[in-house]
Structure formats: C-alpha cells, structure tokens
N, C-alpha and C positions, 0 to 999 in steps of 0.2 A: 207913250210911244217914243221909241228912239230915235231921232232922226239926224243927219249930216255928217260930218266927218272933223274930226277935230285932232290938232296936233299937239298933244302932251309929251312930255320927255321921262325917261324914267331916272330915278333917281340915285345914285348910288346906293341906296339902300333894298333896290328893288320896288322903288313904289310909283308910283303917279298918282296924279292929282285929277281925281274922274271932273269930264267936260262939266261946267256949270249947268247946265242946261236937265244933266242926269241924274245931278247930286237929290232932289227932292224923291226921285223914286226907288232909288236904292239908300237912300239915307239910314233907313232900321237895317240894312242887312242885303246881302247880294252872295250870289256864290259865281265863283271861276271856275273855267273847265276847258277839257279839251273840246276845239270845234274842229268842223273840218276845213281844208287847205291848212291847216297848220295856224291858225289864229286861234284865240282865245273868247270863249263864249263869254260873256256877262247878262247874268239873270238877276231881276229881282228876287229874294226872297220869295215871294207869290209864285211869280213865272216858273220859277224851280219846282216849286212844291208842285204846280201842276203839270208840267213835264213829267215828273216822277212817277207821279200818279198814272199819266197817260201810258211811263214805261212797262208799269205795272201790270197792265193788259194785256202786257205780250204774251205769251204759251212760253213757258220753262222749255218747252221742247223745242222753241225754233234754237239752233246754233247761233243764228245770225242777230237773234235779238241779244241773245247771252254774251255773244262777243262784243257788240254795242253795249249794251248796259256795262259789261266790266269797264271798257276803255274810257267811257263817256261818265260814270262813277267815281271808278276810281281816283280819275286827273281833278275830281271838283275838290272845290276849298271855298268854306264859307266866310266872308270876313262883314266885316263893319269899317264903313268910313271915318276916318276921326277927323277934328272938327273942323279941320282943311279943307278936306273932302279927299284928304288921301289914303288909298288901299294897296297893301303892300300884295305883290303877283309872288305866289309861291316860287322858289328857283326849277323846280320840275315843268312848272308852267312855261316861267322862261323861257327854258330850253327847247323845250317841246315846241314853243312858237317863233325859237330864232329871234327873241328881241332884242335887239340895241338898244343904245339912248335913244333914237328918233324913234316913236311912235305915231299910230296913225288909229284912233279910236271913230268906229262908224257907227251908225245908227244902224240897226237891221230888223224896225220895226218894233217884236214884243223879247229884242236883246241889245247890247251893244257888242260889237267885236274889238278887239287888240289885236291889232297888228303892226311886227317892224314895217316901218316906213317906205324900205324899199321895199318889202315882199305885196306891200299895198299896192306900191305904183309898180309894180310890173303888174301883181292879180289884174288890176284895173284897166290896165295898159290892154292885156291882153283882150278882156269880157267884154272891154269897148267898140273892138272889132268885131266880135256876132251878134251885140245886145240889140240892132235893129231888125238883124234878123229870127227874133225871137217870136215865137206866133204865140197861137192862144192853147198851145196842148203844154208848152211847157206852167202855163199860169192859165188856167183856164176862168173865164168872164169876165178877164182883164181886157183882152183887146177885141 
C-alpha cells in the first residue's frame, strides 16, 4: 500500500528518485499515466495489469469508456527503476502534469501520484476545506 507524501525533485534529466518506502513494490516494473487533476498515476506492474483487465469489461459501445481507455492508455509508459531507484517521467507526462523541479509524490493507497509541488498544495489547500464535510455516500462503510 502507498502511503504519505514525499518530496522528490526532478532532475534535469527528467527523472526522480521514487520515495524509499515504494522502491520495493515497483522495483520489477511500474507504469506512468495520465491521472486525473492533472497528476501523474504510478502503478505497480501488478496493479496495471489489473486495472486493464477491469478496463476490459467495459462494452466497446459505451463512448465514454472508449474515451477513458484511449486517454488513460495512451499517456501510460512502462519503465523500471535503476538501481537508485531512479525512473525517468516521459516529457508528455511532464507536460500533461505541469511539473517543475519541486515535486510532491503521495501515496494513494493501491498507486502513488506526481504532482508539481505547487499544484499539490493548492489541490490540498483546497480538499482541506470540505474534507470534514465528507459523509458516508461519497466512501461508503467508512464513516
């Protein structure tokens, strides 16, 4: 499981050094992608492969899965860590998620995210404000 929030920088090469704590479950293999708010998903290898699977389910005929799977698809890239534990972010990805050097890598349970550092602390800034008004229909058997 992913958890906390950790501050990597990226590197002029485009790469960062994934948090200690992640290197063990992505170690054989991870794949990048587009998430949504404009951050960057990180899956294990595994987590991917059943994602994919679960895309798989959808009907060819909904639009809206199709538009999903191409966006969500086509932005992924698979890499491997080298023995640093550094994974270069494709520049499409970059882009797509507005990164700078200051990074902000979270835990988001069965992913991790990327996110530039500011677009973190505003996301955060903001969700802080309704997150106690959150009840049990948005996560239900949680509260």
């Amino acid at each position: 499981m992913f958890l906390g929030t950790h501050s990597p920088r990226l590197d002029e090469k485009g790469r960062i050094i994934l948090p200690a704590k992640f290197r063990d479950e992505l170690a054989n293999g991870l794949v990048l992608t587009r998430g949504q708010e404009r951050c960057i998903y990180v899956f294990s290898q595994k987590e991917f492969e059943s994602i994919h699977e679960q895309m798989r389910q959808a009907p060819l005929s909904s639009r809206q899965a199709r538009d999903y799977m191409r966006v969500f698809l086509s932005g992924a890239s698979d890499e491997v860590p080298d023995k640093q534990g550094r994974v270069t972010i494709p520049p499409a990805l970059r882009a797509y998620a507005g990164l700078d050097r200051e990074l902000a890598v979270i835990g988001a349970g069965t992913r991790a995210e990327i996110w530039d550092a500011q677009a973190w602390n505003d996301y955060l800034t903001e969700q802080e404000n309704s997150f106690s008004d959150t009840d049990e229909d948005a996560i239900p058997g949680i509260f």
